[in-house]
N, C-alpha and C positions, 0 to 999 in steps of 0.2 A: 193635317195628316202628312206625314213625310216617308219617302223610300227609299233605299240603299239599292244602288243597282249595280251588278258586278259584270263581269265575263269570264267566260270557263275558259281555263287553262288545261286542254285538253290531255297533255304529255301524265300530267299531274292530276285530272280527272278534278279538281278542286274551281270553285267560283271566287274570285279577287273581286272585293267592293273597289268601283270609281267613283262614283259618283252618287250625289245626294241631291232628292227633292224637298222641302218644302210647305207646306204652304203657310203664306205670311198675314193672310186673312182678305176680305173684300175678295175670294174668290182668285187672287194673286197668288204664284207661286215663284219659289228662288231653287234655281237649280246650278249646282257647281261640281266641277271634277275635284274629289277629294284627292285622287291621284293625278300629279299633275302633266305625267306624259297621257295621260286619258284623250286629251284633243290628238295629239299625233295618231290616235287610231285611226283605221279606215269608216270613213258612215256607216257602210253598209252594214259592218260588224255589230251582230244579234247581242243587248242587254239583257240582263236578267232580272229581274224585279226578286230582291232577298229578301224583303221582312216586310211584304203588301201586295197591291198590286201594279202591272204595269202604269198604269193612269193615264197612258197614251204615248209614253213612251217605249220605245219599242228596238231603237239601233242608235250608235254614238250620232247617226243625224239629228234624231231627234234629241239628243243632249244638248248639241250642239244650235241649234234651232233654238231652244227655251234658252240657254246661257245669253245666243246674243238680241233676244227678244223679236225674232220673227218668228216664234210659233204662240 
């Protein structure tokens, strides 16, 4: 199952995809910033899950979190 997760661009009222989930099988998943300023965001800053569900992700920490494999 994989998911496209964006952030509102609120000036513009529109969601920009960053980043994509995954999963690769055995329960495994690969998550990376399509867009590559994506990691200079702040954690705290609220994802949006575009085409699924969150899966547990929730803010660019937890992007960031699955990218360097401590979640």
């Amino acid at each position: 199952m994989s998911t496209t997760f964006g952030i509102r661009i609120p000036s513009l009222d529109v969601v920009v995809p960053i980043a994509r989930r995954r999963g690769i099988g055995d329960g495994k998943v690969d998550v990376w910033f399509t867009e590559p300023t994506g990691e200079l965001l702040p954690d705290e800053l609220e994802v949006i899950a575009m085409d699924n569900s969150n899966q547990g992700i929730h803010t660019i920490k937890d992007i960031k979190d699955h990218i360097s494999g401590s979640q």
